[in-house]
MIFI-732212 format. One line per field, with one value per residue: chain; x, y, z of N, C-alpha, C, O in turn; residue in three letters; residue number from 1. Coordinates in nm, 2 decimals, padded with zeros to 4 digits, always signed. Example, Ala and Ser with C-alpha at 12.3 -4.5 7.8 and 13.67 -1.06 7.14 Angstrom:
BEGIN
mol: [A,A]
nu: [+01.32,+01.28]
nv: [-00.57,-00.22]
nw: [+00.78,+00.71]
cau: [+01.23,+01.37]
cav: [-00.45,-00.11]
caw: [+00.78,+00.71]
cu: [+01.32,+01.29]
cv: [-00.33,+00.00]
cw: [+00.78,+00.79]
ou: [+01.42,+01.34]
ov: [-00.33,+00.11]
ow: [+00.85,+00.80]
type: [Ala,Ser]
seq: [1,2]
% end
This chain:
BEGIN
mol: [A,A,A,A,A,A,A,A,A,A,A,A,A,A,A,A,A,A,A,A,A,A,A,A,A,A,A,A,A,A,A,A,A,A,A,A,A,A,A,A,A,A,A,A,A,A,A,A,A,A,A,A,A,A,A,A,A,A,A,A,A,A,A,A,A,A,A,A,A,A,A,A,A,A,A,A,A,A,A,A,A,A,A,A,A,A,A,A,A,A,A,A,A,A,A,A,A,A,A,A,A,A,A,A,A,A,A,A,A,A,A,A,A,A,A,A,A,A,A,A,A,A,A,A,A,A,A,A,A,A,A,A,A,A,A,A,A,A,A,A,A,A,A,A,A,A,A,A,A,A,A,A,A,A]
nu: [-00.50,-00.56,-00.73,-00.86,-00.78,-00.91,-00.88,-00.82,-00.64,-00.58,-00.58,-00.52,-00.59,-00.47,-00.50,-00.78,-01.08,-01.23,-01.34,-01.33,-01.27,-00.91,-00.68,-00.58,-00.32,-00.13,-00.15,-00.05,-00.17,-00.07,+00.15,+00.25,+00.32,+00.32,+00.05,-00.02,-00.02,-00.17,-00.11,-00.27,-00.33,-00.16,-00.13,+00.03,+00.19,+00.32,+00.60,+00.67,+00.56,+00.36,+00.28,+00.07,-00.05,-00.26,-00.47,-00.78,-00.94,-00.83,-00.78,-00.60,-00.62,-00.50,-00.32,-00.07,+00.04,+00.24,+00.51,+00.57,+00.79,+00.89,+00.83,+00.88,+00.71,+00.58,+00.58,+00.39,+00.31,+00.31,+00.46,+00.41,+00.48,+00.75,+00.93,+00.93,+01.19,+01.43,+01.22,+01.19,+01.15,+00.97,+00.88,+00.70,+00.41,+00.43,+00.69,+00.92,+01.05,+00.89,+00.67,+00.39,+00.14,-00.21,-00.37,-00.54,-00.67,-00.91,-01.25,-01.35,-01.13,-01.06,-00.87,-00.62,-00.51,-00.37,-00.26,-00.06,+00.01,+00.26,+00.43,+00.70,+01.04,+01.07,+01.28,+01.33,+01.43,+01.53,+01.30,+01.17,+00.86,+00.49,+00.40,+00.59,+00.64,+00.37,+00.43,+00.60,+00.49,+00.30,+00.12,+00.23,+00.07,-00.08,-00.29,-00.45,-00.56,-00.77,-00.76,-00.93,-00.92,-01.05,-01.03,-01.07,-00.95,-01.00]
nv: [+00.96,+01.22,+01.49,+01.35,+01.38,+01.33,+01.37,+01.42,+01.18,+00.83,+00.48,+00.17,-00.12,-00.39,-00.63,-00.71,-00.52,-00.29,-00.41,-00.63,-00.97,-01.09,-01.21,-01.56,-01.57,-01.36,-01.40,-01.57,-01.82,-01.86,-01.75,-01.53,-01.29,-00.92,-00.75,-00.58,-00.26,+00.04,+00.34,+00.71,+01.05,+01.19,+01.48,+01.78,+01.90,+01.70,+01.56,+01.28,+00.93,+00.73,+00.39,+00.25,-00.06,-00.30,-00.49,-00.39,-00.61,-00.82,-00.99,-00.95,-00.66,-00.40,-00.55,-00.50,-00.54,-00.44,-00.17,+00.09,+00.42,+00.72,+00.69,+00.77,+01.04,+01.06,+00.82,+00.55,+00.28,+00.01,-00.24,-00.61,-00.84,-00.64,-00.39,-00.02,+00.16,+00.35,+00.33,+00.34,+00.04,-00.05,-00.26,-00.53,-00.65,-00.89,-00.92,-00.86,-00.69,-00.61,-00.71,-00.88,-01.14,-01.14,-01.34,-01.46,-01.59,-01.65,-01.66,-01.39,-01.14,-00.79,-00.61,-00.32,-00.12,+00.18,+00.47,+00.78,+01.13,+01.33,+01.63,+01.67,+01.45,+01.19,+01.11,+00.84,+00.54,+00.22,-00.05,+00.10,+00.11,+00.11,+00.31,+00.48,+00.53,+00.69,+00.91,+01.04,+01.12,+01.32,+01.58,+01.61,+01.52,+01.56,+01.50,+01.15,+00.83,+00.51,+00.12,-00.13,-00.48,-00.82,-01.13,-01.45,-01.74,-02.09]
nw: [+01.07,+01.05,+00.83,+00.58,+00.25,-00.02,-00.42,-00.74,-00.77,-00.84,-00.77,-00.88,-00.95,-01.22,-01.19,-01.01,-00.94,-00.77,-00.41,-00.52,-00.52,-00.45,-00.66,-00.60,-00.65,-00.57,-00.28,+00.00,-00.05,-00.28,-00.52,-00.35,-00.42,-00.48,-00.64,-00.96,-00.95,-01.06,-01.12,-01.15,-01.20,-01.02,-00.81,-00.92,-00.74,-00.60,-00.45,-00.39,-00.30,-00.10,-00.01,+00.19,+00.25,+00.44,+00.67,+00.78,+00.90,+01.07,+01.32,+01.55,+01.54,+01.29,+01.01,+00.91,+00.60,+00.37,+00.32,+00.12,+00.04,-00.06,-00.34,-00.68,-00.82,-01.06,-01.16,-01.26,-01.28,-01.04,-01.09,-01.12,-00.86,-00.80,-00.66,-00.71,-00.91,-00.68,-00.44,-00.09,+00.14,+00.42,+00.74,+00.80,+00.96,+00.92,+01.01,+00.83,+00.59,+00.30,+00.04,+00.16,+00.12,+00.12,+00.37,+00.52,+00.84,+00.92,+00.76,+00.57,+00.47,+00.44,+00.17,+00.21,-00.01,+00.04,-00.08,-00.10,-00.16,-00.12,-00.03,+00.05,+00.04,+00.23,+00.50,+00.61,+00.73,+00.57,+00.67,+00.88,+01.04,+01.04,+01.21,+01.25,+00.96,+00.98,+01.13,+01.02,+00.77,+00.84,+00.85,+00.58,+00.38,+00.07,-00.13,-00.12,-00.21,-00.26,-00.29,-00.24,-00.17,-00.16,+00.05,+00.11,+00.26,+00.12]
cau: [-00.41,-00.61,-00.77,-00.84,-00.72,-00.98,-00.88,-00.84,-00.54,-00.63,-00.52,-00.64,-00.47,-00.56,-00.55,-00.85,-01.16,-01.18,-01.43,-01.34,-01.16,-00.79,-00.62,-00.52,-00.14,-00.10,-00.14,+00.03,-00.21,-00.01,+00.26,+00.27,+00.38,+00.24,+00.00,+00.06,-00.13,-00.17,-00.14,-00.29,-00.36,-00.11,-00.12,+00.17,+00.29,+00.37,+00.75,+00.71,+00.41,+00.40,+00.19,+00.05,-00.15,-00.33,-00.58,-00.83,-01.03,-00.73,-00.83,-00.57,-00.61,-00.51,-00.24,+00.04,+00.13,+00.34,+00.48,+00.71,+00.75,+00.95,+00.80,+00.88,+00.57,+00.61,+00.52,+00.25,+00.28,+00.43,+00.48,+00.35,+00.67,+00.86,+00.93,+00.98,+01.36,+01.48,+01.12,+01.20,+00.99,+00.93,+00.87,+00.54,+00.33,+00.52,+00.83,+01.03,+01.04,+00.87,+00.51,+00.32,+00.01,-00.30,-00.38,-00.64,-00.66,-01.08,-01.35,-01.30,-01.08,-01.06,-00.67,-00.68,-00.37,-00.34,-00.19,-00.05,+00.08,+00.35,+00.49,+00.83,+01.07,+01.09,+01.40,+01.31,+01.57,+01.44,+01.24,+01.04,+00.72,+00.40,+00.35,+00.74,+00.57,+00.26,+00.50,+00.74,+00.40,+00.21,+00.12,+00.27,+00.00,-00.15,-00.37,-00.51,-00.63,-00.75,-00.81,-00.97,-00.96,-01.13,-00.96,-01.09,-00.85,-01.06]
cav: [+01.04,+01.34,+01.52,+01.24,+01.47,+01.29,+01.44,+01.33,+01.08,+00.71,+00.35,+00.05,-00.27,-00.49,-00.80,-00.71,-00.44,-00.19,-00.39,-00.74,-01.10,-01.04,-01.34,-01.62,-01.56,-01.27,-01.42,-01.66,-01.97,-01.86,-01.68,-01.43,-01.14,-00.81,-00.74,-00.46,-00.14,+00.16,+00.51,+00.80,+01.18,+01.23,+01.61,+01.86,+01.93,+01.59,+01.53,+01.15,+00.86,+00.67,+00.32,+00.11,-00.21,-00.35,-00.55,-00.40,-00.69,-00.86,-01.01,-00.88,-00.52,-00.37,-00.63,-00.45,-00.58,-00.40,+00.01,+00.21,+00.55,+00.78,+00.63,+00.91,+01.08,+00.98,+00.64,+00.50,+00.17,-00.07,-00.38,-00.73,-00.84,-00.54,-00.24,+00.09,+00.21,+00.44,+00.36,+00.24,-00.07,-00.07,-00.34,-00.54,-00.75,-01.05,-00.91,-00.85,-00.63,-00.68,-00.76,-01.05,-01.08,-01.17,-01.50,-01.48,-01.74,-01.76,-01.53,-01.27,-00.98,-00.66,-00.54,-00.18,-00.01,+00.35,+00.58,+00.93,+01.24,+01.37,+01.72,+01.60,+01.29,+01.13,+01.11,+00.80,+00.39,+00.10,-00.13,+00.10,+00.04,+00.21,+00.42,+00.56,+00.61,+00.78,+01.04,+01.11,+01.20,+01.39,+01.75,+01.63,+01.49,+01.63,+01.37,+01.00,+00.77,+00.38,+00.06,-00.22,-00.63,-00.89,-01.28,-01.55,-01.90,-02.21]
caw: [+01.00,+01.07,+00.75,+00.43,+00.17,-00.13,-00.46,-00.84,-00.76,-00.83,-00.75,-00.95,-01.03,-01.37,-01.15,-00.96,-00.92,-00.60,-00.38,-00.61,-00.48,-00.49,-00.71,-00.52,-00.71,-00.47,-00.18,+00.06,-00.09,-00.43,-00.50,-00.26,-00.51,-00.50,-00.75,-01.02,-00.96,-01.19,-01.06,-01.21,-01.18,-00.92,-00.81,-00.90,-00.61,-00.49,-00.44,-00.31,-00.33,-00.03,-00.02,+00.31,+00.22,+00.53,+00.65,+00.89,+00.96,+01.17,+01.47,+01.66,+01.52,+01.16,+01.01,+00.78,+00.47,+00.31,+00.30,+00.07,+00.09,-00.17,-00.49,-00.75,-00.81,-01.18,-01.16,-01.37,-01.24,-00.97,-01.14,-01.03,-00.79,-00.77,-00.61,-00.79,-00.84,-00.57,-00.31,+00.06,+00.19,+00.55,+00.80,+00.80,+01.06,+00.93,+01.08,+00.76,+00.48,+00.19,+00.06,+00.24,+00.09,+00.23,+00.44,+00.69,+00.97,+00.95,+00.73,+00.48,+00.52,+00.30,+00.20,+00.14,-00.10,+00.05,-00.17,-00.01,-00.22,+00.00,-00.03,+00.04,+00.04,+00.36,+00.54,+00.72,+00.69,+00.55,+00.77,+00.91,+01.05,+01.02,+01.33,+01.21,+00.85,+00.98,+01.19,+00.92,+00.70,+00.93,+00.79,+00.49,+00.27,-00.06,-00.14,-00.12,-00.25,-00.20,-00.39,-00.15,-00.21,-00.03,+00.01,+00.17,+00.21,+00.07]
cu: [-00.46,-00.70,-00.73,-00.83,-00.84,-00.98,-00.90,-00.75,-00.61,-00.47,-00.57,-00.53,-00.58,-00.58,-00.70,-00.94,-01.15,-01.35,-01.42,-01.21,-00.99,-00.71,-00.58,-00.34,-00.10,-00.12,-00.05,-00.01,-00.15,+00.13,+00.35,+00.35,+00.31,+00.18,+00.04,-00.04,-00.09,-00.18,-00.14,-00.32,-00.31,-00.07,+00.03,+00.21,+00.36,+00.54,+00.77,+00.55,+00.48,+00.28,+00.19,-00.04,-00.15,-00.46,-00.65,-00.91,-00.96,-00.78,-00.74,-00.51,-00.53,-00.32,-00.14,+00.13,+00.22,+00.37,+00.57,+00.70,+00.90,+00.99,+00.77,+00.72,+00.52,+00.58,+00.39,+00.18,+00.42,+00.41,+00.48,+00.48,+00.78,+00.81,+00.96,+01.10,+01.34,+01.37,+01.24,+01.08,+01.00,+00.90,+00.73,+00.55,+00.42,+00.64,+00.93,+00.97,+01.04,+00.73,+00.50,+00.18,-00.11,-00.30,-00.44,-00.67,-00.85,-01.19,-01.25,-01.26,-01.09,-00.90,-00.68,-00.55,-00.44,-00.26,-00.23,+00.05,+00.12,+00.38,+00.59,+00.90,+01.07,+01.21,+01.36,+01.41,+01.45,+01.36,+01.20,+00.94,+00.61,+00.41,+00.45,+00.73,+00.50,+00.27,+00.52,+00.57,+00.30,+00.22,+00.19,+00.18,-00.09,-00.28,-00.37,-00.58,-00.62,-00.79,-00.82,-01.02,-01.03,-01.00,-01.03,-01.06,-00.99,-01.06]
cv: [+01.18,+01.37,+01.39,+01.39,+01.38,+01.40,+01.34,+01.16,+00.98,+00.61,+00.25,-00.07,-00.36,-00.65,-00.78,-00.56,-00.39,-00.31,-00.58,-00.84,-01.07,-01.20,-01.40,-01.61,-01.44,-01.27,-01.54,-01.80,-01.96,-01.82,-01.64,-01.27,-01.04,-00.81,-00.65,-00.36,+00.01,+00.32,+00.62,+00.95,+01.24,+01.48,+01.66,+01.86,+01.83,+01.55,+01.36,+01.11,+00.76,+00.55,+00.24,+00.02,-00.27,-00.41,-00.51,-00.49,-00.80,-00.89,-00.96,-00.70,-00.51,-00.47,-00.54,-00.53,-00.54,-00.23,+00.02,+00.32,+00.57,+00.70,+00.77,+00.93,+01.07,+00.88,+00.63,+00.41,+00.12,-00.15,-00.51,-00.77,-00.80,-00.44,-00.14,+00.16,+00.35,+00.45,+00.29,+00.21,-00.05,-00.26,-00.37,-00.62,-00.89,-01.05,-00.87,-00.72,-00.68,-00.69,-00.85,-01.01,-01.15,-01.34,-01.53,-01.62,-01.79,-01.60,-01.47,-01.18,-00.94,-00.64,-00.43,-00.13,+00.13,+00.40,+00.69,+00.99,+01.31,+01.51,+01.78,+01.53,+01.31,+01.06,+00.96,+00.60,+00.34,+00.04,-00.04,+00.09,+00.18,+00.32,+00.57,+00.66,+00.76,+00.90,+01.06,+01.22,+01.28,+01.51,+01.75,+01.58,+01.55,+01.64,+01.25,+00.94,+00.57,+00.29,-00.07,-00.35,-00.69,-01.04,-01.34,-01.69,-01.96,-02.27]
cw: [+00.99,+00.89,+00.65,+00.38,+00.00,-00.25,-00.64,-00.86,-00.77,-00.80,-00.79,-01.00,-01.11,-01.34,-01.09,-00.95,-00.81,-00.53,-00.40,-00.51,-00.51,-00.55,-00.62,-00.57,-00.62,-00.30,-00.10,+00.00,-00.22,-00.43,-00.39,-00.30,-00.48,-00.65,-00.83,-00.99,-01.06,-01.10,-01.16,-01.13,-01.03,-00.90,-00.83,-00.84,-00.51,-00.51,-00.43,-00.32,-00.22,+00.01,+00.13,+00.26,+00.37,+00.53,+00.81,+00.97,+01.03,+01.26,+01.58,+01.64,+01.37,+01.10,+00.88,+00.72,+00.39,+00.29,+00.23,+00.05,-00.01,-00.32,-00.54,-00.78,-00.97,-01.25,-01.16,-01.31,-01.15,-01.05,-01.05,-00.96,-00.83,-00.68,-00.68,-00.76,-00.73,-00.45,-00.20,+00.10,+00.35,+00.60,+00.83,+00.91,+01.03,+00.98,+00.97,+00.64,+00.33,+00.17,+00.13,+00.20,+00.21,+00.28,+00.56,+00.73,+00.93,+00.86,+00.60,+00.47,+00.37,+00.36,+00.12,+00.09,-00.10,-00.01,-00.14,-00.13,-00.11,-00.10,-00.05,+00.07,+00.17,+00.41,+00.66,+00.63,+00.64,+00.65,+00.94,+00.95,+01.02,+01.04,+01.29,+01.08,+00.85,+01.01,+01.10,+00.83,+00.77,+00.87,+00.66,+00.33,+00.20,-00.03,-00.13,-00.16,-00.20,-00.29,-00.29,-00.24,-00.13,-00.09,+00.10,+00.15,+00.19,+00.21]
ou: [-00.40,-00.73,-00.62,-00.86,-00.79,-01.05,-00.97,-00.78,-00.71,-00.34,-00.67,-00.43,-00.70,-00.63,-00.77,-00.86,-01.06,-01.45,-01.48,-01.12,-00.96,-00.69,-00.53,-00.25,+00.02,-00.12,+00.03,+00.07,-00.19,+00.21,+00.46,+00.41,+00.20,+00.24,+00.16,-00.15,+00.02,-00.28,-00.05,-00.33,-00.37,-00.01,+00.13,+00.33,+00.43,+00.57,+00.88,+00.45,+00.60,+00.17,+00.29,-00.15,-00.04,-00.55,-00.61,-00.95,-01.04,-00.85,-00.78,-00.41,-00.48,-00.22,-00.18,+00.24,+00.29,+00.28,+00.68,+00.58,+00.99,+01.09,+00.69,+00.63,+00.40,+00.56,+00.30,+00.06,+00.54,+00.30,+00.53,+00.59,+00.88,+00.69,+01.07,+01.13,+01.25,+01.40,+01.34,+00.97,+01.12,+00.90,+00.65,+00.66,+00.45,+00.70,+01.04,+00.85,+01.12,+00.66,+00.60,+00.11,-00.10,-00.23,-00.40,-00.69,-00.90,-01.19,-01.14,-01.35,-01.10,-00.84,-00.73,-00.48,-00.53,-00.15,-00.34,+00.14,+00.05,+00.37,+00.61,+00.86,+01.07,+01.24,+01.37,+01.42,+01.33,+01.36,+01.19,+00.89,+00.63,+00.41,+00.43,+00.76,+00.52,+00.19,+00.42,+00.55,+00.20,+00.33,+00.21,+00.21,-00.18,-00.36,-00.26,-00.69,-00.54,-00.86,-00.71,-01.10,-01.08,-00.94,-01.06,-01.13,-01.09,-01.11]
ov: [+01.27,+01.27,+01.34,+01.49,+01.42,+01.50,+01.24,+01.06,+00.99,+00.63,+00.21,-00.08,-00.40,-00.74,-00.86,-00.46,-00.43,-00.30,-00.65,-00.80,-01.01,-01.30,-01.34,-01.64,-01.44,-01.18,-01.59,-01.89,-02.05,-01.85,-01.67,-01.19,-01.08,-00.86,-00.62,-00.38,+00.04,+00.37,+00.63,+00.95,+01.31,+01.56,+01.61,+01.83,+01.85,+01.49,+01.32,+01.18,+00.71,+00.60,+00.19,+00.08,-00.29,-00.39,-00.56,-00.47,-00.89,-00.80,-00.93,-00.65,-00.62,-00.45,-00.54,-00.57,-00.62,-00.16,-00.04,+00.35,+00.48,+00.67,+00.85,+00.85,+01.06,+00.86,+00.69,+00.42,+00.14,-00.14,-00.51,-00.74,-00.86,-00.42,-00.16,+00.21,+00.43,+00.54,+00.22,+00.27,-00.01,-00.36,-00.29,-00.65,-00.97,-01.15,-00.84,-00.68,-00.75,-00.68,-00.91,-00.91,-01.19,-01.43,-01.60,-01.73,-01.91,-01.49,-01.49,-01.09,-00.99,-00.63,-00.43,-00.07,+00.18,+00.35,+00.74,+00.92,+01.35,+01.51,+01.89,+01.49,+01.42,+00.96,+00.97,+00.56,+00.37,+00.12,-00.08,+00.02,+00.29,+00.42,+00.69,+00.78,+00.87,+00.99,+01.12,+01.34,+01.29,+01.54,+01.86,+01.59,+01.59,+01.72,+01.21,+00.99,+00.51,+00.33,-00.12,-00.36,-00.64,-01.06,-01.27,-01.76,-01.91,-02.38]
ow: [+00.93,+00.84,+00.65,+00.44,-00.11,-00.23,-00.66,-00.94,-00.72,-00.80,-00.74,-01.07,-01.10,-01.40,-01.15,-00.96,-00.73,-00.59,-00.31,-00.45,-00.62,-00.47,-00.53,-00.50,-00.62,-00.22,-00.18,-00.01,-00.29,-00.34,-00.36,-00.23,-00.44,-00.74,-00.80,-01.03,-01.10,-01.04,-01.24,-01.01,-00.94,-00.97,-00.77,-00.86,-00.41,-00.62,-00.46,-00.34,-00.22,+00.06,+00.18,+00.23,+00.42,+00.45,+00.91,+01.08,+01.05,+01.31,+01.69,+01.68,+01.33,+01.16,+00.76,+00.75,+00.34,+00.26,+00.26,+00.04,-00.04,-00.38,-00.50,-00.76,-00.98,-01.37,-01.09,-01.28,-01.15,-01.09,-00.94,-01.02,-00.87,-00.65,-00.72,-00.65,-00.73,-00.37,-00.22,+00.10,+00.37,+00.52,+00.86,+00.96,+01.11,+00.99,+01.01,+00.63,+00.27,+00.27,+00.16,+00.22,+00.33,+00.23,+00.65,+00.68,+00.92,+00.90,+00.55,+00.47,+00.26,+00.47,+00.01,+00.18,-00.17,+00.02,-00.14,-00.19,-00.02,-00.23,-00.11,+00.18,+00.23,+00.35,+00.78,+00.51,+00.64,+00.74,+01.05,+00.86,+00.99,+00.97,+01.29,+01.07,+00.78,+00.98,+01.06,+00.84,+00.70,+00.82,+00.61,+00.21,+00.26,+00.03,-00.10,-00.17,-00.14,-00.38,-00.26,-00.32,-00.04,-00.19,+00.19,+00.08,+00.23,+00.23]
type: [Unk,Unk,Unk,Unk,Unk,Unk,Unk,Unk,Unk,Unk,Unk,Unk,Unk,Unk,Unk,Unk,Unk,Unk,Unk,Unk,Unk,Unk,Unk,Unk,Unk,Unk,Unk,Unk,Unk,Unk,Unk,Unk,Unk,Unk,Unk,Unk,Unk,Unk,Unk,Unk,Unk,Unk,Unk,Unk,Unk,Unk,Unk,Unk,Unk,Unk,Unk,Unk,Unk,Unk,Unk,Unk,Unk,Unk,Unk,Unk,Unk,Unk,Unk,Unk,Unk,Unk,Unk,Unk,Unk,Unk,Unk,Unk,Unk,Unk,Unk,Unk,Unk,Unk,Unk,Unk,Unk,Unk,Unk,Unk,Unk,Unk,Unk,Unk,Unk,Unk,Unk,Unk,Unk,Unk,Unk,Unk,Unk,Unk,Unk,Unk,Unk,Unk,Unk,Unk,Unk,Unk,Unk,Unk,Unk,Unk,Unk,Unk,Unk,Unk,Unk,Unk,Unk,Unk,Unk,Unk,Unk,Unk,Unk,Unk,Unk,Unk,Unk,Unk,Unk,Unk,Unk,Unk,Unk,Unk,Unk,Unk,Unk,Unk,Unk,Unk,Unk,Unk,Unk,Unk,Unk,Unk,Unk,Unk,Unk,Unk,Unk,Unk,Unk,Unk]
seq: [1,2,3,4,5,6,7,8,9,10,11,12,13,14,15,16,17,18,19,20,21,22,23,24,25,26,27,28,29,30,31,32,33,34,35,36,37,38,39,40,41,42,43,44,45,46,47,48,49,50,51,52,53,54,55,56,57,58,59,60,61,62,63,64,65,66,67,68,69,70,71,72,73,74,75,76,77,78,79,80,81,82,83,84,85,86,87,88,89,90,91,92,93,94,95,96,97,98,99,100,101,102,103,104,105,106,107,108,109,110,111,112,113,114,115,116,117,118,119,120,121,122,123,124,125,126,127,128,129,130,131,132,133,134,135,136,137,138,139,140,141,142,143,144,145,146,147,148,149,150,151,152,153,154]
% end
C-alpha cells in the first residue's frame, strides 16, 4: 500500500488482546461472527473508515476474511455480528460477502484487522474484492491502524 501512515488512531476489540488467541465463538469452530472492535482517535480529516481482516500466514498466500469500506468516521464501535449502518462489505477468499472467520487447515495463523482513515468515500459496489479496495484507496489514506489475533483449530 505504499507509505504506512502510523498515527494516534486505534483498533482493539474487548474479546481479545492485540497479539492474544482470538475466541473460538468467532471463528468457523464456533460461531463464525465477527468479533466487536472498538475504534478510537480517528483523525479529523477522515471522511470514511475502511476495514480488511486477513490472514497472512495462508499457505496459498494472504487469505481475506472480510472488507468494508465507507464506515462513518464516527463509529466507536462495530458490534459483535454486524456491520455498521450505511458501510459496504466486499468479497472474501471464501467467495462470498461477509465475515468468515478464521479456520486454518494446519498450525497457527495470525488475523490482522486493518483499519484505514480515508480522505474520501469510496465510490466502489458491494462484493468487491481487495485488489478493487486497495485501488479505489490508493493516495487516499490518512491513517492506520492494526489489531492482530492468533487461532489455532484443536
Amino acid at each position: 500500500m505504499g507509505t504506512v501512515i502510523i498515527g494516534s488512531m486505534k483498533i482493539i476489540s474487548p474479546e481479545f488482546n492485540s497479539g492474544a488467541k482470538i475466541p473460538s465463538k468467532f471463528t468457523c469452530d464456533g460461531e463464525d461472527i465477527n468479533p466487536a472492535l472498538i475504534i478510537s482517535d480517528v483523525p479529523k480529516e477522515a471522511k470514511n473508515l475502511a476495514l480488511i481482516n486477513d490472514d497472512p500466514d495462508a499457505p496459498a498466500g494472504t487469505w481475506v476474511h472480510w472488507l468494508i469500506w465507507n464506515i462513518s468516521p464516527d463509529t466507536v464501535e462495530v458490534k459483535e455480528n454486524s456491520v455498521p449502518d450505511g458501510s459496504i462489505e466486499g468479497t472474501t477468499s471464501f467467495g462470498g460477502v461477509g465475515y468468515g472467520g478464521p479456520c486454518p487447515h494446519s498450525g497457527e495463523h495470525r488475523y490482522v484487522f486493518k483499519l484505514y482513515a480515508l480522505d474520501t468515500m469510496l465510490d466502489l459496489p458491494s462484493g468487491s474484492n481487495k485488489e478493487e479496495l486497495l485501488r479505489a484507496m490508493e493516495g487516499h489514506v490518512v491513517e492506520q491502524s492494526e489489531l492482530t489475533g492468533v487461532y489455532k483449530r484443536n
